[in-house]
ZAMARGU-4260 file (C-alpha; in steps of 0.2 Angstrom, whole numbers, plus 5000, padded with zeros to 4 digits):
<rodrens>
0) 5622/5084/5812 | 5607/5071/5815 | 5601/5060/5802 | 5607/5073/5788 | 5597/5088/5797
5) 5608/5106/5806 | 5602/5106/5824 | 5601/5123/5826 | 5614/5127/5839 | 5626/5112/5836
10) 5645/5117/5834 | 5644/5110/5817 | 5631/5124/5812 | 5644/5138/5819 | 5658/5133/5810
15) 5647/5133/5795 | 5641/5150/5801 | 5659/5156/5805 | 5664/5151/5786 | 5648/5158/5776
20) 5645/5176/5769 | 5635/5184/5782 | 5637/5200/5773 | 5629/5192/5757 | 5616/5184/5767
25) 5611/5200/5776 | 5611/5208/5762 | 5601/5198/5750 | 5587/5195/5767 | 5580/5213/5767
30) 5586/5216/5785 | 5601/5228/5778 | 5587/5240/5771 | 5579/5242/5786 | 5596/5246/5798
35) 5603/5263/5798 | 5599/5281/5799 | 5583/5286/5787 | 5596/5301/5778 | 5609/5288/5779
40) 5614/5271/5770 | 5608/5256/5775 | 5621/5246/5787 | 5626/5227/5788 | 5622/5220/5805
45) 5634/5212/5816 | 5636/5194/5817 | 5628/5180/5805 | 5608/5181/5811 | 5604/5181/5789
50) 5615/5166/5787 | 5608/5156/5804 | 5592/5158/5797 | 5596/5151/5780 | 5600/5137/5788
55) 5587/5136/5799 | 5576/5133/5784 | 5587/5123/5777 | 5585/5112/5793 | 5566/5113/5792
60) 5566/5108/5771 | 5577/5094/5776 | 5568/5089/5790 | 5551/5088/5779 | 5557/5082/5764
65) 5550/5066/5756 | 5533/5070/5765 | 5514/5074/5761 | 5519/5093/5765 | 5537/5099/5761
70) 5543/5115/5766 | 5553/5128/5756 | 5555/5145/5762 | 5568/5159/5762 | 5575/5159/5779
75) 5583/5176/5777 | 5569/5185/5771 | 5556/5179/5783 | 5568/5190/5796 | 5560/5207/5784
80) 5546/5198/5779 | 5533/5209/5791 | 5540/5226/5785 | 5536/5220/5767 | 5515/5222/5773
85) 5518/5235/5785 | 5529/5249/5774 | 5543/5249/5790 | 5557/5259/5786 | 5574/5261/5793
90) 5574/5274/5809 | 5591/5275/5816 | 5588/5275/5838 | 5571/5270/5833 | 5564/5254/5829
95) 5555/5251/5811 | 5538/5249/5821 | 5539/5267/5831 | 5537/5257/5847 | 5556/5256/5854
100) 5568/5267/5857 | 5587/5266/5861 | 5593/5279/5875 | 5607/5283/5884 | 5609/5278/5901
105) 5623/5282/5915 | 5636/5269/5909 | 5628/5265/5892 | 5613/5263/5881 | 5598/5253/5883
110) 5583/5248/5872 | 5563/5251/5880 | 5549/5246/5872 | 5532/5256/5873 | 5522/5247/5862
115) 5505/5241/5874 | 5491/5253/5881 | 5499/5252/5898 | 5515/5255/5893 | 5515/5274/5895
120) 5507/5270/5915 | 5523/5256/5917 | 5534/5270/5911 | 5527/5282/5923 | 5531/5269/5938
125) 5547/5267/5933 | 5553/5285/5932 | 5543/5288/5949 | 5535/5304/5939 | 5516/5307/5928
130) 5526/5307/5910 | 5509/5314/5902 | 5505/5310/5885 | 5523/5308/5876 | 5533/5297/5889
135) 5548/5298/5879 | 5557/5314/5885 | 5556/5307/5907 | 5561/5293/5904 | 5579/5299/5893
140) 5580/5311/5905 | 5577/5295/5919 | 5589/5283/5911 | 5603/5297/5908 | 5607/5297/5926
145) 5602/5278/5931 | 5614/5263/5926 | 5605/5251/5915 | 5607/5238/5929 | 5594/5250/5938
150) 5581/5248/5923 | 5585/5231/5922 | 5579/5227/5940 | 5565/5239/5940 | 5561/5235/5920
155) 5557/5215/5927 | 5550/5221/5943 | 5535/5235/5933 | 5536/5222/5919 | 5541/5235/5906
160) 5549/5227/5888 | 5567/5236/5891 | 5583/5231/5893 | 5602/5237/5894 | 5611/5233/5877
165) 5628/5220/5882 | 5634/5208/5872 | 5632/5193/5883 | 5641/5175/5880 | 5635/5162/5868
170) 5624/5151/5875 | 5625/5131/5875 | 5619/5126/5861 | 5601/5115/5861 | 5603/5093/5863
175) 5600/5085/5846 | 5586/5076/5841 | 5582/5065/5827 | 5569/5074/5812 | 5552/5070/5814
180) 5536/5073/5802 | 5522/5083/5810 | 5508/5079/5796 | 5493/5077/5805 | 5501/5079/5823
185) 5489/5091/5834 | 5498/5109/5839 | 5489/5120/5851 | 5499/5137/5849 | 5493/5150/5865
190) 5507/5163/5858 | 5505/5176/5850 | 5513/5192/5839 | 5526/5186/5829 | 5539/5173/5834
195) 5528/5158/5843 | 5514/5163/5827 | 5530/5162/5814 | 5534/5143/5824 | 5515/5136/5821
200) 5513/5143/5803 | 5529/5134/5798 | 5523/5118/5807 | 5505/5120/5799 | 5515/5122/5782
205) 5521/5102/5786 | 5505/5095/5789 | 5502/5098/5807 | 5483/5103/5811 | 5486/5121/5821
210) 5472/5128/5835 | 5476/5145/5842 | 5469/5146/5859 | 5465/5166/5866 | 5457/5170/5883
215) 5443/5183/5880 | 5454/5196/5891 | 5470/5193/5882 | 5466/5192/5864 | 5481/5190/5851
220) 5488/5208/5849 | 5494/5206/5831 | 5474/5205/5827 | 5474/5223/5829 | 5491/5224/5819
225) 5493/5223/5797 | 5478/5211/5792 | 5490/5204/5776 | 5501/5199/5787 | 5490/5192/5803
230) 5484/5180/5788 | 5501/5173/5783 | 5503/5166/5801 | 5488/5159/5804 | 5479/5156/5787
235) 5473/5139/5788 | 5471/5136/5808 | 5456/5134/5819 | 5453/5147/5832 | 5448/5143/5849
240) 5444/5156/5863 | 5441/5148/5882 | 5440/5156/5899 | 5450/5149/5913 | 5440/5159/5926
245) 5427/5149/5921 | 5428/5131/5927 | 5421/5122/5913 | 5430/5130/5901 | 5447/5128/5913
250) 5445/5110/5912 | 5439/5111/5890 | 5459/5121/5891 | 5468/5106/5900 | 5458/5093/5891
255) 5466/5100/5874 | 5483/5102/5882 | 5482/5084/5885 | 5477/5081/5867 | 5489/5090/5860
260) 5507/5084/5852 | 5516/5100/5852 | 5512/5116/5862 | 5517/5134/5859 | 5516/5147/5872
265) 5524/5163/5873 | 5520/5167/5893 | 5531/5166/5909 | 5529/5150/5917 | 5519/5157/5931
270) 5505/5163/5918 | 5499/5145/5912 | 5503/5137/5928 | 5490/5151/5934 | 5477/5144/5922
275) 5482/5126/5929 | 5493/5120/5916 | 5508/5109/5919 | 5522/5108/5906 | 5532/5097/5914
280) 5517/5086/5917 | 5513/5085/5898 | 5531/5082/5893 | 5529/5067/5904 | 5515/5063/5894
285) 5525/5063/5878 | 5522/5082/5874 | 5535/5092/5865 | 5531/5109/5874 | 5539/5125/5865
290) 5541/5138/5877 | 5545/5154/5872 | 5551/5168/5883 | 5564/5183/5881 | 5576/5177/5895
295) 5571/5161/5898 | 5558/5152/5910 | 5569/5157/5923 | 5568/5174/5919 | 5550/5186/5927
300) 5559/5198/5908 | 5547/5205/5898 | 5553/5207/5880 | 5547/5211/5862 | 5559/5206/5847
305) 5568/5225/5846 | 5571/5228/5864 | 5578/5210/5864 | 5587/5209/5849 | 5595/5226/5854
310) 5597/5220/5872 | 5607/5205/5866 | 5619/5216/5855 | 5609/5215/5837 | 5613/5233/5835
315) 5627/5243/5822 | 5636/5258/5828 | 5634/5275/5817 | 5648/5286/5813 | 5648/5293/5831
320) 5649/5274/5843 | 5628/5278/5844 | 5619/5261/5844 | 5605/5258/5830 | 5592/5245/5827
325) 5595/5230/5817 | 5581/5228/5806 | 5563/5225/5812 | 5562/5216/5829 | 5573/5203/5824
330) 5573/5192/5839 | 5552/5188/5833 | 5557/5178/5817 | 5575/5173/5823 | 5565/5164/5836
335) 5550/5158/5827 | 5564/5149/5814 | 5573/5141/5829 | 5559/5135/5839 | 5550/5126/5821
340) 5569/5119/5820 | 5567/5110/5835 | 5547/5106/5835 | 5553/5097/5819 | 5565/5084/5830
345) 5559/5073/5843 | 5568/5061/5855 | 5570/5043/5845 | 5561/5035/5862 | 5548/5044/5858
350) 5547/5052/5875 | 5540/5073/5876 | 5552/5086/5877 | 5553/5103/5884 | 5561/5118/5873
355) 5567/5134/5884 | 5567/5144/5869 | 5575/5162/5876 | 5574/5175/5864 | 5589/5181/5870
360) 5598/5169/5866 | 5594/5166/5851 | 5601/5182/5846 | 5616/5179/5855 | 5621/5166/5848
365) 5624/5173/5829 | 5635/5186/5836 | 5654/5186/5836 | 5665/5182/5853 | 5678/5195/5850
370) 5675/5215/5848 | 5665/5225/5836 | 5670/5230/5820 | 5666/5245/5813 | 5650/5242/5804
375) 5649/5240/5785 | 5637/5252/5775 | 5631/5251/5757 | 5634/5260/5743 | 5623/5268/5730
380) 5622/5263/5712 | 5613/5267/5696 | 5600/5256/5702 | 5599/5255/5721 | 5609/5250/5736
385) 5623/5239/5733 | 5636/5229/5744 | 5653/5222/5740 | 5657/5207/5749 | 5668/5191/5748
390) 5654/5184/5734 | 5656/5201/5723 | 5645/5216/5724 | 5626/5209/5731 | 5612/5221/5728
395) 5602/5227/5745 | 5584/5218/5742 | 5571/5227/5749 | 5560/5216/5761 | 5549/5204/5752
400) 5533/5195/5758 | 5528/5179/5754 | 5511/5176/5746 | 5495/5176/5759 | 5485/5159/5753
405) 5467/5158/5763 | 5459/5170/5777 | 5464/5169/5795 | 5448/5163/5806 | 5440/5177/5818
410) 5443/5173/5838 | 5433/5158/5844 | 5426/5155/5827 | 5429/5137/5827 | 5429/5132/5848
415) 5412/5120/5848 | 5420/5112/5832 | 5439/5109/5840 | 5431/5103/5856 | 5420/5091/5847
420) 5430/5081/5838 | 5441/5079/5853 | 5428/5073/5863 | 5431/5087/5877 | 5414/5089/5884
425) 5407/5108/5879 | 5408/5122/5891
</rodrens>
């Protein structure tokens, strides 16, 4: 505990995590809905993922109270919140969102992702064989006769989202920090999706002034994903687009790096260093720089919130010992919660701080040490999915969404007017 406020990964918050309800919390988050088999009822997830976000947003409530801009949210339901605009459903093997799959492989099961345009052409490589339209049925028959430390070698190699599902230790937990307000602080967010997007709207709602930077070849994918929910995440922000092929417009991009108080990006290392950004050089600065990846920055893993979360062990056996997806891509706002935790702390020197934010890990640490217990399923009532658990019988919520206030601003819409006011000379 610092200064009244749950560091995210402290022991403290375990014990408190080891003592809660998770069942309840699960239950009552949305997340319960959306794991199991579609002809079967819903199933608790392993571990205490509801309850570390509740106090996540407990953290992020404590941290900004008594300031301009206080935020209150649900920290369990923000992990279903994007099924709430999108309609996902529970699909067993298959994620909510169609795009990941769990498979057998020679000594296990593993999760892969198939979720961008050159996906199916990455799959192809990694099978040595053209898989044609539906890539799904060569790369089973691939990974059935492959260990999934195999994938895992030529997965980081091709660049493909996919992953062999272990359970891997807990990892240390995060340095505390004294809370900080972010009212007017400047945050220049490159992710994009869900998790880094979750992190800047949740710091946007504290009074910080949010710029999304794009490149004109790698524009935000969730553009082209549910507009509702696009709008939640960045209602509110500016939208810059600048091209670091283009020198003028490589120098406006490291001039507003250098303007910026927190930073949140979602690449390998080796991405912004190719556009000649330093992390380590603006954390000398003063810069607290969020970096987001699914292994960590020494890890060349690709990963999306359900091939990571399943990856990491966030999934729940069926009757039979197959592995099923935990709810929609859970990793996404599991991580978007932890890294607006930590953006809300800042060393009392006031000195920048760099925040290797693995996905992964993030996941890893709400599950339990010792072995799996048999997962727990809910039972139908007169009026819809119930569970019993140590706080009595807690009905299964449906994923709920929280209300979209404003519009989200089009790519580039606001780049002249951002550069301006910062005195970064136009491209």
């Amino acid at each position: 505990m610092v200064g009244g406020v749950p560091s995210p990964s402290s022991a403290a918050l375990g014990r408190s995590l080891a003592d809660a309800d998770a069942a309840a919390d699960w239950a009552r988050s949305g997340v319960v809905h959306l794991t199991g088999r579609p002809d079967g009822p819903p199933l608790v997830p392993p571990g205490h993922g509801a309850t570390r976000a509740r106090e996540l947003a407990h953290a992020i409530a404590a941290a900004t109270a008594g300031t301009r801009c206080p935020v209150s949210v649900d920290g369990p339901a923000l992990l279903a919140e994007r099924a709430a605009f999108t309609g996902h459903v529970r699909r067993g093997p298959v994620s909510p969102g169609g795009s990941c799959r769990l498979l057998p492989t020679a000594d296990g099961w593993a999760a892969v992702s198939c979720a961008r345009d050159v996906d199916p052409q990455l799959l192809s490589a990694l099978v040595s064989a053209e898989l044609g339209a539906d890539p799904w049925p060569g790369v089973a028959d691939w990974l059935r006769v492959h260990p999934g430390s195999d994938l895992a070698e030529r997965a980081q190699l091709l660049g493909i989202a996919a992953a062999p599902v272990h359970r891997p230790p807990p990892p240390p937990p995060f340095p505390a920090h004294p809370p900080r307000s972010v009212d007017g602080l400047l945050v220049v967010d490159f992710s994009a999706l869900w998790a880094g997007p979750l992190c800047a709207a949740l710091l946007g709602l504290a009074g910080a002034r949010v710029v999304k930077v794009e490149t004109p070849s790698r524009p935000d994918g969730a553009r082209r994903g549910d507009p509702a929910f696009y709008r939640l995440l960045h209602a509110g922000h500016r939208s810059v687009v600048l091209d670091p092929e283009l020198p003028a417009e490589r120098r406006a991009l490291a001039a507003l790096v250098a303007a910026a108080d927190i930073v949140i990006e979602a690449s390998r290392p080796r991405a912004l260093a190719g556009f000649g950004l330093d992390a380590a050089a603006a954390v000398a600065d003063g810069t607290t720089w969020i970096s987001i990846t699914a292994a960590g920055r020494d890890s060349a893993r690709v990963g999306f919130g359900d091939d990571v979360a399943a990856g990491a062990g966030l999934v729940v056996a069926d009757d039979v010992g197959a592995p099923l997806f935990c709810g929609d891509a859970l990793a996404d706002p599991l991580t978007g919660l932890t890294a607006a935790a930590l953006a809300l702390t800042a060393p009392a020197d006031g000195s920048g701080v760099l925040w290797d934010v693995a996905m992964a890990d993030v996941v890893a640490a709400t599950l339990p040490d010792g072995p799996e217990q048999a997962p727990r399923a809910a039972e139908a009532s007169a009026s819809g999915w119930v569970l019993e658990t140590d706080a009595g019988q807690v009905p299964v919520a449906r994923p709920r969404g929280r209300t979209v206030a404003g519009t989200a601003p089009a790519a580039g819409a606001h780049t002249a007017e951002v550069l301006g006011e910062l005195g970064i000379p136009l491209p």
